[in-house]
C-alpha positions in Angstrom: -115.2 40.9 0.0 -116.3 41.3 -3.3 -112.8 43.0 -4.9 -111.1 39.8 -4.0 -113.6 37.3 -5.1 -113.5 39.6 -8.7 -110.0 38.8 -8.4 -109.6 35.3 -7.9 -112.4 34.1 -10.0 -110.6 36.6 -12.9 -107.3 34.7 -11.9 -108.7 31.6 -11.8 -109.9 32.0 -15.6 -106.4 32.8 -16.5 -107.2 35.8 -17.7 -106.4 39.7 -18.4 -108.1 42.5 -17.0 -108.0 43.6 -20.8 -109.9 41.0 -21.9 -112.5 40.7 -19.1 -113.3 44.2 -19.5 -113.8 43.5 -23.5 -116.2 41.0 -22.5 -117.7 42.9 -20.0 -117.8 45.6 -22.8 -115.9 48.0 -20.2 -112.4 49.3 -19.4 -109.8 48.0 -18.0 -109.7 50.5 -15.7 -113.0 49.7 -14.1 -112.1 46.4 -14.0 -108.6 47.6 -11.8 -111.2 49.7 -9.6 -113.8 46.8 -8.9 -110.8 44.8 -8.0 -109.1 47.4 -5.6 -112.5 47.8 -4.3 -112.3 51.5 -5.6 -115.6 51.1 -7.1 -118.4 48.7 -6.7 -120.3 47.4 -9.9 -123.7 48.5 -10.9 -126.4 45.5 -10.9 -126.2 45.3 -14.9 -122.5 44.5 -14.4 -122.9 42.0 -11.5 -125.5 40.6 -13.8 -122.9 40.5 -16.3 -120.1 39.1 -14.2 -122.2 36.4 -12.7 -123.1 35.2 -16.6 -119.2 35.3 -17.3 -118.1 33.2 -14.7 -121.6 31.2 -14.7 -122.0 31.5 -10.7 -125.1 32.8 -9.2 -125.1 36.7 -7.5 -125.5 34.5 -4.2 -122.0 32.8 -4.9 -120.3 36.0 -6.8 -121.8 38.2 -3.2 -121.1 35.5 -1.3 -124.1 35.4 0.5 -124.8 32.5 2.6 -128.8 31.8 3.9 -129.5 29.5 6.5 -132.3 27.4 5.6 -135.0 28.8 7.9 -134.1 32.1 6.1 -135.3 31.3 3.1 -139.0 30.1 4.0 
């Protein structure tokens, strides 16, 4: 689920939901909400997200493709 992977990763990095959001030049607020799962990110924010955590929208989604699935 994405909330929790916004979650852990944000843990992870030791940091605030203040100071993600400054980074993310958003509130804390949304921040709170994508991580309750109260509201999903637009793509300019997951964009955003996967550049501050440098993981791919694959990993940050957690999407997983077979092999065959990508030819």
């Amino acid at each position: 689920m994405l909330a929790a992977k916004l979650k852990e990763l944000r843990l992870k990095k030791g940091i605030s939901q203040e100071t993600l959001a400054e980074n993310l030049n958003t509130s804390r607020s949304n921040i709170s909400k994508y991580e309750s799962g109260k509201l999903e990110p637009n793509l300019f924010t997951l964009k955003k997200l996967c550049e501050f955590y440098n993981i791919s929208a694959d990993e940050l989604l957690e999407i997983k493709l077979d092999d065959e699935e990508m030819i």
